[in-house]
N, C-alpha and C positions, 0 to 999 in steps of 0.2 A: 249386651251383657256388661255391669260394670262390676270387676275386681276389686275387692279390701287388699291392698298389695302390703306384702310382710318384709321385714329385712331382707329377706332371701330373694324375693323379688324385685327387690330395689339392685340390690347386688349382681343378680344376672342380667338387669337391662344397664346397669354400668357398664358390666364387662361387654355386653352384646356392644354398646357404642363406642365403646374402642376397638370394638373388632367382632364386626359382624359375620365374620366369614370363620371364627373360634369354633372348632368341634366341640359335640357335646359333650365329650369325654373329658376334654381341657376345660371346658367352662363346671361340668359336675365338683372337680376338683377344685378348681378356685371358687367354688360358693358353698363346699360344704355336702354336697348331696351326693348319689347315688344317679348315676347317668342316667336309670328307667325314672328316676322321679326328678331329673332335672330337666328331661325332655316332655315328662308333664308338664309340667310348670310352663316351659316353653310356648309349649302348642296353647295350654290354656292364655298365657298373655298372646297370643297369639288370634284364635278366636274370641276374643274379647275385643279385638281392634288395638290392646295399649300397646303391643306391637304392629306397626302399619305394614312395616315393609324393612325390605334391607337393599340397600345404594351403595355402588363402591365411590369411593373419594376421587377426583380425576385430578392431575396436573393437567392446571390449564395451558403452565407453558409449554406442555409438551402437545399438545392437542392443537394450538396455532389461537385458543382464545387467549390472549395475554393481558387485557383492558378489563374491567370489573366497573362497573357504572353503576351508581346506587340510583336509583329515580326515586323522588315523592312525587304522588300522582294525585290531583285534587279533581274530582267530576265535579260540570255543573250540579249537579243533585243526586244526594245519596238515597235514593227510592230504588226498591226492590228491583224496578225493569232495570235502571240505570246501571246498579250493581251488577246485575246478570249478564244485560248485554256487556259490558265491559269485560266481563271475567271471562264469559264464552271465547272472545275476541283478542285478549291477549293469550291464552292458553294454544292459540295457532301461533305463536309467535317464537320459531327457534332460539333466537336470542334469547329470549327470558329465562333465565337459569329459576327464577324466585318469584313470586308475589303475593304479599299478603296485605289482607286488608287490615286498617290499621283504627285507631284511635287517635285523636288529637289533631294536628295543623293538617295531616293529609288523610287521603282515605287509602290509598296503596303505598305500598314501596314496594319497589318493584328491582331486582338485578340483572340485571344487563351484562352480559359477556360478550366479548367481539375481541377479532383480529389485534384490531391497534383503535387508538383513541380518535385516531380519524374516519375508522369505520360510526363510530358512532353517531356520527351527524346526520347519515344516511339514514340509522335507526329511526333517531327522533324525529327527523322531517318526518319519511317516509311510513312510519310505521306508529311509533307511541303518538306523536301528536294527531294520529286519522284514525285512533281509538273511540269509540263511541261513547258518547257523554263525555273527552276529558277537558277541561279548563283550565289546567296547569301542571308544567313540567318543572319539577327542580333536580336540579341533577349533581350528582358528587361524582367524581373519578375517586376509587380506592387507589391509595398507595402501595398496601399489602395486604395481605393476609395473615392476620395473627392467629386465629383460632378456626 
């Protein structure tokens, strides 16, 4: 089912992204509505899919991942099996906070969290480069996180 979304729907998936965990009663009032018709609205972005889900934000440095690795991933061949088996195969993969497929020089970028930057060697040997189909790893270390 897809939604004609209105101001008022754009407004509540603002507030939901800054704070998904917002009762409905605080969110009814910061958009204008009435809490039985803002928990409509809710549920219908909700069974609609344009809401997917709600995730809490983690400190990595409190968790013990500290290192943030961006990877571009290039397969030998972007055909449907290649895609698939790839995506099956990294999705068992703890480390991976991320990965999407892309447009342009790579077909994944792919995030990487670990311990420390020397965990990360162990990653890439052992695990992204014995990914199915890939023929190239480029890899970035984030310095931070801005957003």
């Amino acid at each position: 089912m897809r939604l004609t979304l209105d101001a008022i729907d754009h407004r509540i998936i603002q507030h939901l992204r800054a704070d998904g965990r917002m009762s409905n009663a605080d969110l009814a009032a910061a958009v204008g509505l009435s809490p039985s018709a803002c928990l409509r609205r809710v549920r219908l972005l909700e069974e609609s899919g344009t809401i997917r889900g709600y995730t809490a934000l983690i400190d990595e440095n409190r968790t013990g991942n500290q290192a943030v690795v961006i990877a571009q991933i290039t397969l030998e061949r972007q055909t449907e099996d290649y895609l698939n088996r790839f995506e099956a195969a990294i999705r068992k993969c703890p480390e991976v906070r991320k990965c999407d497929l892309m447009t342009g020089m790579s077909d994944y970028l792919v995030r990487v969290e670990i311990p420390s930057a020397a965990d990360y060697e162990r990653v890439h040997k052992d695990i992204l480069s014995r990914l199915p189909g890939v023929s190239r790893i480029h890899s970035s270390f984030a310095i931070r996180s801005v957003l």
